[in-house]
One Martini backbone bead per residue (centre of mass of N, CA, C, O) as a GRO file, in nm:
protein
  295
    1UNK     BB    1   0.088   0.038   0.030
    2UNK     BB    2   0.108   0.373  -0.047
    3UNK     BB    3   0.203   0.639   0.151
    4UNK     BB    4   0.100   0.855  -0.031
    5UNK     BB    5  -0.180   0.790  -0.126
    6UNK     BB    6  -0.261   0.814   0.215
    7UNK     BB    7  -0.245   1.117   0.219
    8UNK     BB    8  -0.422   1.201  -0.030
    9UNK     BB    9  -0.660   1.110   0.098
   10UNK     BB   10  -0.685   1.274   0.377
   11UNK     BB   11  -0.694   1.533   0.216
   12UNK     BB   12  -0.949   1.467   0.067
   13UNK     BB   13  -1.092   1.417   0.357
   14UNK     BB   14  -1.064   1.752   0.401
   15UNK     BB   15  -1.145   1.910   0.139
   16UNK     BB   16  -1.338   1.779  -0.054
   17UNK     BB   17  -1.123   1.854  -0.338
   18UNK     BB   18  -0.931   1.778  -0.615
   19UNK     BB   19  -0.822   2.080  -0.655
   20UNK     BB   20  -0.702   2.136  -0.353
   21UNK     BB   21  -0.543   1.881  -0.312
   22UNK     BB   22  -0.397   1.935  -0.523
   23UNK     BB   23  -0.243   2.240  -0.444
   24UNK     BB   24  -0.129   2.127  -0.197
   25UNK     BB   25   0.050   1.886  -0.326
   26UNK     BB   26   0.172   1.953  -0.594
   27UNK     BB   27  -0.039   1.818  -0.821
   28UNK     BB   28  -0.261   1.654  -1.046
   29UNK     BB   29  -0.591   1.583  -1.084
   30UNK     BB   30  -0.515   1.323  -1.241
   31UNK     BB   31  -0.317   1.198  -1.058
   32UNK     BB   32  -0.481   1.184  -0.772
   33UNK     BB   33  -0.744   1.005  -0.921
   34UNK     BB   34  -0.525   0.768  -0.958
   35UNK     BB   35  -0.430   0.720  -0.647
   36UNK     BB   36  -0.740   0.655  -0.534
   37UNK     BB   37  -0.798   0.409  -0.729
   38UNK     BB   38  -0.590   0.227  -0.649
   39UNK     BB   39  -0.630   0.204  -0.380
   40UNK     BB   40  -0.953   0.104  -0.400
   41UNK     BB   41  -0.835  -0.145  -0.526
   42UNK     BB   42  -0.668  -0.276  -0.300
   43UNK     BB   43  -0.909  -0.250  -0.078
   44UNK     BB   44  -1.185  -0.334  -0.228
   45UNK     BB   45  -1.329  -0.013  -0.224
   46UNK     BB   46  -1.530   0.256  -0.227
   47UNK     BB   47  -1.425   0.604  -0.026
   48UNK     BB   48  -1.648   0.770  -0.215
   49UNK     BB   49  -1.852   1.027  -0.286
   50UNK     BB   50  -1.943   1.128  -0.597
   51UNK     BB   51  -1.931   1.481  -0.761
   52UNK     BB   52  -1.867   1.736  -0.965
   53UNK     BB   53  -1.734   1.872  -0.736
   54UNK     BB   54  -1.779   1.673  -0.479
   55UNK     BB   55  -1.634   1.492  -0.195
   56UNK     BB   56  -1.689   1.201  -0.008
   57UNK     BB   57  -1.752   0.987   0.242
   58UNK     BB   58  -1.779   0.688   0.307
   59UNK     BB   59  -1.777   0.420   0.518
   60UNK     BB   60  -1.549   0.300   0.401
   61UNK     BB   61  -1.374   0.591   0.475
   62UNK     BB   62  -1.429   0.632   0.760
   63UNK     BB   63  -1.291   0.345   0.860
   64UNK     BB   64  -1.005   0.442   0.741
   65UNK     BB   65  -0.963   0.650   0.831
   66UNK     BB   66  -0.774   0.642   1.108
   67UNK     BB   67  -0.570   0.491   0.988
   68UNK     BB   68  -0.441   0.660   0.774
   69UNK     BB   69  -0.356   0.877   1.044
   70UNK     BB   70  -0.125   0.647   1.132
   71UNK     BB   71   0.062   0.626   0.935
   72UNK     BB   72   0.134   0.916   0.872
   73UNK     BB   73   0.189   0.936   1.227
   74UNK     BB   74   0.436   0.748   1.165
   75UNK     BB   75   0.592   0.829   0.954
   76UNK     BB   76   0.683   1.133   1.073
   77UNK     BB   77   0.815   1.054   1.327
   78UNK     BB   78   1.048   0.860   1.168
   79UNK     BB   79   1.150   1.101   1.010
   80UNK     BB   80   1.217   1.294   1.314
   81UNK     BB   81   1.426   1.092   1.396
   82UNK     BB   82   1.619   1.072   1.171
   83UNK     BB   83   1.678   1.368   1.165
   84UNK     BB   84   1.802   1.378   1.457
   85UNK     BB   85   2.056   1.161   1.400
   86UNK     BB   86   2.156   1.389   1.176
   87UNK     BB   87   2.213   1.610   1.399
   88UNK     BB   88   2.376   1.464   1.559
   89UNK     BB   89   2.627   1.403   1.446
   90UNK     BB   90   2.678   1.716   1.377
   91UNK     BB   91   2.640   1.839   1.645
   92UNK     BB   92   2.548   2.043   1.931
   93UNK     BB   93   2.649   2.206   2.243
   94UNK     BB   94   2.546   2.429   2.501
   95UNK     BB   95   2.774   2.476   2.823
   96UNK     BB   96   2.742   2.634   3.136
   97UNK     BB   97   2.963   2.729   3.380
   98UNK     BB   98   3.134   2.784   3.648
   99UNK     BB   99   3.358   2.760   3.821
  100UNK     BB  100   3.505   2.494   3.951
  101UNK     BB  101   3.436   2.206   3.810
  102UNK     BB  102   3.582   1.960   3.963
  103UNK     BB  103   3.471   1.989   4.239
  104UNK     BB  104   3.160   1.917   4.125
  105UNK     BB  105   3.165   1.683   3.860
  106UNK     BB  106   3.160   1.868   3.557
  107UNK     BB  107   3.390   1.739   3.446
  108UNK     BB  108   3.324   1.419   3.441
  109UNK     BB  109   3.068   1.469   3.279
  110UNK     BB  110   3.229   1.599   3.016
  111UNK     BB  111   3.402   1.359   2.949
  112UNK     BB  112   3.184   1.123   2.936
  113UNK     BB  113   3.056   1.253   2.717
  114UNK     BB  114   3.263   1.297   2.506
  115UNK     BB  115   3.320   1.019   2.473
  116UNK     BB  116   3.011   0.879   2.375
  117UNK     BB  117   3.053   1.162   2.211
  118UNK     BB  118   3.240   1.263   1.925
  119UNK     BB  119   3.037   1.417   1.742
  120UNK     BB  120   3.006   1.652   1.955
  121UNK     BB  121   2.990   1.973   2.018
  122UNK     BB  122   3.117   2.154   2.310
  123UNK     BB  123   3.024   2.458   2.415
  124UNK     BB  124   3.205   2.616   2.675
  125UNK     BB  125   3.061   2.849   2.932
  126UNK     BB  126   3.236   3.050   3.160
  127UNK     BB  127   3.059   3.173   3.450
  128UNK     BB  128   2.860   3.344   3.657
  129UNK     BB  129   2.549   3.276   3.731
  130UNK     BB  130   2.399   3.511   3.634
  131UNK     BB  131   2.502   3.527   3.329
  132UNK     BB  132   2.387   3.263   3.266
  133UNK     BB  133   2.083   3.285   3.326
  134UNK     BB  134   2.055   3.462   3.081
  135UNK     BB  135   2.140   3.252   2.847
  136UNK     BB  136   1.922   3.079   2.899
  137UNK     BB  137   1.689   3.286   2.849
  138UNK     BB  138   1.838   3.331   2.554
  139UNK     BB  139   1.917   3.053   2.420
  140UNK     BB  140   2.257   3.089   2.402
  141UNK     BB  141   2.222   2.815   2.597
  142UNK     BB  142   2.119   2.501   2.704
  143UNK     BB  143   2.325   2.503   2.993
  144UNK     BB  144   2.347   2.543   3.352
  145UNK     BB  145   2.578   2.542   3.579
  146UNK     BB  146   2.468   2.620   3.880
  147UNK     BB  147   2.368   2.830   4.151
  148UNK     BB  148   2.067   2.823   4.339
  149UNK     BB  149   2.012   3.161   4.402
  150UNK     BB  150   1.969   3.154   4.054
  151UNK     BB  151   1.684   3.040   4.071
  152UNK     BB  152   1.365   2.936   3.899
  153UNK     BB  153   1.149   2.778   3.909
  154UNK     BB  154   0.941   2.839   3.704
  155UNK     BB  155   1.160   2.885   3.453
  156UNK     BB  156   1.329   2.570   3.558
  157UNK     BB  157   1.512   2.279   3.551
  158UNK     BB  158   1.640   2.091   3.802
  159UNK     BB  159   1.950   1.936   3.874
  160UNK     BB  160   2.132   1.812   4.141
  161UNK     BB  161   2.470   1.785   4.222
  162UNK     BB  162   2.615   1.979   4.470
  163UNK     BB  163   2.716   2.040   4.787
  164UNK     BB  164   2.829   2.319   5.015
  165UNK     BB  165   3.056   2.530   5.222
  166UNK     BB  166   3.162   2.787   5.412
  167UNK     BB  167   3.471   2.944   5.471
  168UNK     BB  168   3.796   3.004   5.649
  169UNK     BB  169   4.088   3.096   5.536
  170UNK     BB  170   4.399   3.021   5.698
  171UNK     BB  171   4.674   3.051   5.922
  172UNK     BB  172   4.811   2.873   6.160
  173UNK     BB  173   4.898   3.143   6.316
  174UNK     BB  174   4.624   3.244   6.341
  175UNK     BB  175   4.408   3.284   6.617
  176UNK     BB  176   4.152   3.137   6.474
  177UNK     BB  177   4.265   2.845   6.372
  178UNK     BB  178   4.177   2.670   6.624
  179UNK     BB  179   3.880   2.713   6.566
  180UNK     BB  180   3.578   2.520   6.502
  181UNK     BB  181   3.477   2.793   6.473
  182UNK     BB  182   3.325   3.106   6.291
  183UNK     BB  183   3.195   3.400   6.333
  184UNK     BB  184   3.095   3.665   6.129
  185UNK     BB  185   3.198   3.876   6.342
  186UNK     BB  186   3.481   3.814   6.413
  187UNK     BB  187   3.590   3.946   6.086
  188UNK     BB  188   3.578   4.219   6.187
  189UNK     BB  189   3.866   4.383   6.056
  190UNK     BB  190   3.932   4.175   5.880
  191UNK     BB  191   4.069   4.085   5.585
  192UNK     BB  192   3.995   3.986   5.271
  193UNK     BB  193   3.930   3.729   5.074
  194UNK     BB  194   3.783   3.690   4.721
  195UNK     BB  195   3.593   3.671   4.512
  196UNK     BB  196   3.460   3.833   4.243
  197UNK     BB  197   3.303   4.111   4.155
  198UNK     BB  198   2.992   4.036   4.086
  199UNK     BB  199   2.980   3.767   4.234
  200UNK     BB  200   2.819   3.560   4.438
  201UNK     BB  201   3.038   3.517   4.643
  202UNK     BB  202   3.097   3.822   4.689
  203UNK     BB  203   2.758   3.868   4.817
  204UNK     BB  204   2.757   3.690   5.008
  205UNK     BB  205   2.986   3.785   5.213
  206UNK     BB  206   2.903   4.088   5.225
  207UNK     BB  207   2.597   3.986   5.353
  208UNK     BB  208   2.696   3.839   5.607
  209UNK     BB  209   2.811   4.114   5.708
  210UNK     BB  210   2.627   4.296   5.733
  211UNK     BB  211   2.411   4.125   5.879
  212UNK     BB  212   2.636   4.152   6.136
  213UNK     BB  213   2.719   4.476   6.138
  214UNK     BB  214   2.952   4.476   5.892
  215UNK     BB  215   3.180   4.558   5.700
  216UNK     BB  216   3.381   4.447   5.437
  217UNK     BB  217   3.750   4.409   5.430
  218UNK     BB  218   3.842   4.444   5.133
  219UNK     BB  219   4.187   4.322   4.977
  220UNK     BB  220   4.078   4.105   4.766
  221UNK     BB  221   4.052   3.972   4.429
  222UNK     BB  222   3.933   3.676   4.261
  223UNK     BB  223   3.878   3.429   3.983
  224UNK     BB  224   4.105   3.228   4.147
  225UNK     BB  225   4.136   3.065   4.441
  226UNK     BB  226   4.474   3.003   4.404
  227UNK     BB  227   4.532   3.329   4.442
  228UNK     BB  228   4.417   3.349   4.717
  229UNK     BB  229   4.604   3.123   4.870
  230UNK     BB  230   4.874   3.231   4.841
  231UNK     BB  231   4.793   3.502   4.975
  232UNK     BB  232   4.728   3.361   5.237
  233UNK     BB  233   4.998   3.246   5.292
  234UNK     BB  234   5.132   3.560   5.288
  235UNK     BB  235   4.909   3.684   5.491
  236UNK     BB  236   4.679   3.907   5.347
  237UNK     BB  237   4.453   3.707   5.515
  238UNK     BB  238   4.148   3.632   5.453
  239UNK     BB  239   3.930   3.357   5.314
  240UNK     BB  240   3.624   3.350   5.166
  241UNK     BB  241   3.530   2.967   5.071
  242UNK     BB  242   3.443   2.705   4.920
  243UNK     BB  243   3.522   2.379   5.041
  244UNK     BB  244   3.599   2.221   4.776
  245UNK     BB  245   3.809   2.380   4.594
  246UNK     BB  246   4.004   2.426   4.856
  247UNK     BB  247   4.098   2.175   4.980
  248UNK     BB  248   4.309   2.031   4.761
  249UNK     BB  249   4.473   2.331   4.744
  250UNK     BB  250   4.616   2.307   5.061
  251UNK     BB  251   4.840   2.390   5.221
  252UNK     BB  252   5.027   2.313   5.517
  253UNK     BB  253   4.974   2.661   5.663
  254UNK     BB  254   4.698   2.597   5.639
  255UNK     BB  255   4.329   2.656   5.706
  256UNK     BB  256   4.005   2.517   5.811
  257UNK     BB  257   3.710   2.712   5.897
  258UNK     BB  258   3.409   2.731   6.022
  259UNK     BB  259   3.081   2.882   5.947
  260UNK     BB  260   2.890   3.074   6.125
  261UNK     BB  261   2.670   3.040   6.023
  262UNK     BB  262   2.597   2.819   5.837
  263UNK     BB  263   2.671   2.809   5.425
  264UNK     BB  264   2.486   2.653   5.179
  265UNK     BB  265   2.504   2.522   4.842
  266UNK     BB  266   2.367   2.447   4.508
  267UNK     BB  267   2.472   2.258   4.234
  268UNK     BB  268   2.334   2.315   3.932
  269UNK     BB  269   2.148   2.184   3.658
  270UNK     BB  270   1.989   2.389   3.414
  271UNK     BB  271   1.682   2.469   3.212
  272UNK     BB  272   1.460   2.522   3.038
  273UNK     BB  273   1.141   2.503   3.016
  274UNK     BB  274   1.009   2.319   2.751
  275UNK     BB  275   1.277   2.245   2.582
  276UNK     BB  276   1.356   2.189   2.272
  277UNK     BB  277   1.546   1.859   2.241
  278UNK     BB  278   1.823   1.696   2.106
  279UNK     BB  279   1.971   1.484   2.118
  280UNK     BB  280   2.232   1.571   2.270
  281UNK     BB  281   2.051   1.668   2.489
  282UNK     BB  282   1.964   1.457   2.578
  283UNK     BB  283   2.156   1.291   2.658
  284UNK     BB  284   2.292   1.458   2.862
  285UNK     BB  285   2.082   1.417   3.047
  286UNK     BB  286   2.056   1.186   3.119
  287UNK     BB  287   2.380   1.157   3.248
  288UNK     BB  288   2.318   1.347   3.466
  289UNK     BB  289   2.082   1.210   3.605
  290UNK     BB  290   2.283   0.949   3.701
  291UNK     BB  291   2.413   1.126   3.838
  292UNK     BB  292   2.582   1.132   4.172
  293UNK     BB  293   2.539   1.322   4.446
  294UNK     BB  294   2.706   1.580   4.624
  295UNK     BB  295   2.717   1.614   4.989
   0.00000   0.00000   0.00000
C-alpha cells in the first residue's frame, strides 16, 4: 500500500475537493484521481461517494480514515527521528559552567559526555552564576551549572550535582586558626579576600558581613581560588571560599575553619521549562540525570 496515496487520501477527506487537494500537495488533479482509484482498487471497495464538484467519505472511508491518519503519523514521527539522529552526528550542544568544575563533579560529566559522544560539539562558557542564567534566558546556551540561589522553578527545570558550605581560609598561625568554627562576626575588622566583585560568592560573603552589623574589610579579589590561597599563605589576610574546591589545594601553614551559621549552596544543571531538545541535548540530560549527588 502505498504511504504516498494514504497522505493523498487523508487530504482528500478533509478537503472534499480533487483541485484543492491537488493544489496542496502541488500535484496534478489527474495524477491524483490516479492515485485514490489505485488505493480503492487494492483496498477492493469505493471510499468516496463522488459528485461533479465534490467528494465525500463513504462508510468505508470513514472506516479508513483513522487508520490511515495513523499511518501517516506513524510516518512523520519516523522521519523525525530519522531527522534527529542525523542532526545528533553533526550536531553541537551548548554548557554554561560556574569556575571550579572539577570540585563539583562538572568536569568528570563532561569527559564522560564527550567519551560516549565524539561527534559533538561541545562550547563551554565558563561564567558566575548571574550571567548563565541570563545566557538560558536568550537560549544563548543549552544547559548550565550553576548555584542554587539564581535559580527560579517557574522558570527553569533543574537537577541537583553537588552541596558546599562556606569557610574561612587562614594560616595557622593566626589567632582563629584553632578554632572549631568562627561566627561571621569575628571577621569584622579582618582582611578578606573574596572571590571576584559582581559574582555570586562576592554578594554571599558581603552581605553575610553587612548582616552581622559590619561593613566587609576586603583587600583582595580574584576569580581563580589558586590566587587567593597563594595570597593567603603569604599573610595577606583569610579567604572566605566554599570548601570544596579550596580544600584540595590547600597547602601545609593554611588550615579551614568552619563559618557559623553554617552556609551552604547547591550547585544544579539548570535548562528552561519546555525546551525543545534535540538528541545531542537529551544525551546529556539523560548522563546528567544518572549521576550521583554530591553532598
Amino acid at each position: 500500500m502505498e504511504l504516498k496515496y494514504i497522505r493523498e487520501f487523508v487530504s482528500l477527506a478533509e478537503t472534499g475537493s480533487y483541485f484543492e487537494t491537488a493544489e496542496r500537495l502541488f500535484i496534478t488533479t489527474s495524477s491524483l484521481s490516479r492515485h485514490i482509484k489505485a488505493l480503492e482498487e487494492e483496498l477492493g471497495m469505493p471510499l468516496f461517494d463522488r459528485t461533479t464538484r465534490k467528494v465525500a467519505l463513504n462508510r468505508h472511508g470513514r472506516l479508513f480514515l483513522p487508520y490511515a491518519k495513523q499511518f501517516v503519523k506513524i510516518d512523520d514521527e519516523c522521519a523525525m527521528a530519522f531527522d534527529e539522529e542525523a542532526m545528533y552526528s553533526k550536531g553541537a550542544i551548548g554548557i554554561g559552567s560556574i569556575p571550579m568544575m572539577k570540585a563539583y563533579g562538572i568536569s568528570e560529566i563532561l569527559r564522560q559526555y564527550r567519551q560516549n559522544n565524539k561527534n559533538v560539539i561541545i562550547n563551554i562558557n565558563e561564567a558566575d552564576s548571574t550571567p548563565l542564567a541570563e545566557m538560558l534566558r536568550k537560549s544563548e546556551i543549552d544547559f548550565a551549572f550553576l548555584r542554587n540561589r539564581h535559580i527560579s522553578v517557574e522558570e527553569f527545570e533543574t537537577i541537583p550535582i553537588s552541596e558546599d558550605h562556606l569557610v574561612a581560609v587562614l594560616p595557622k598561625s593566626h589567632p582563629l586558626a584553632g578554632e572549631k568554627t568562627i561566627t561571621i562576626s569575628r571577621l569584622e575588622g579582618e582582611a578578606l579576600l573574596l572571590i571576584s566583585k559582581n559574582s555570586f560568592m562576592y554578594r554571599l560573603c558581603t552581605d553575610l558581613c553587612r548582616s552581622a552589623g559590619f561593613q566587609a574589610k576586603v583587600v583582595f579579589t580574584s576569580q581563580r581560588a589558586e590566587n587567593l590561597v597563594e595570597l593567603i599563605t603569604q599573610g595577606t589576610g583569610i579567604g572566605l571560599l566554599m570548601s570544596k574546591p579550596v580544600a584540595p589545594i590547600l597547602p601545609d601553614n593554611l588550615t579551614i575553619v568552619d563559618i557559623e551559621p553554617r552556609v551552604t549552596t547547591t550547585v544544579f544543571l539548570a535548562y528552561l521549562k519546555d525546551r525543545k531538545f534535540n538528541t545531542a541535548c537529551k544525551r546529556f540530560l539523560e548522563l546528567v540525570k544518572a549521576t550521583p549527588f554530591q553532598g
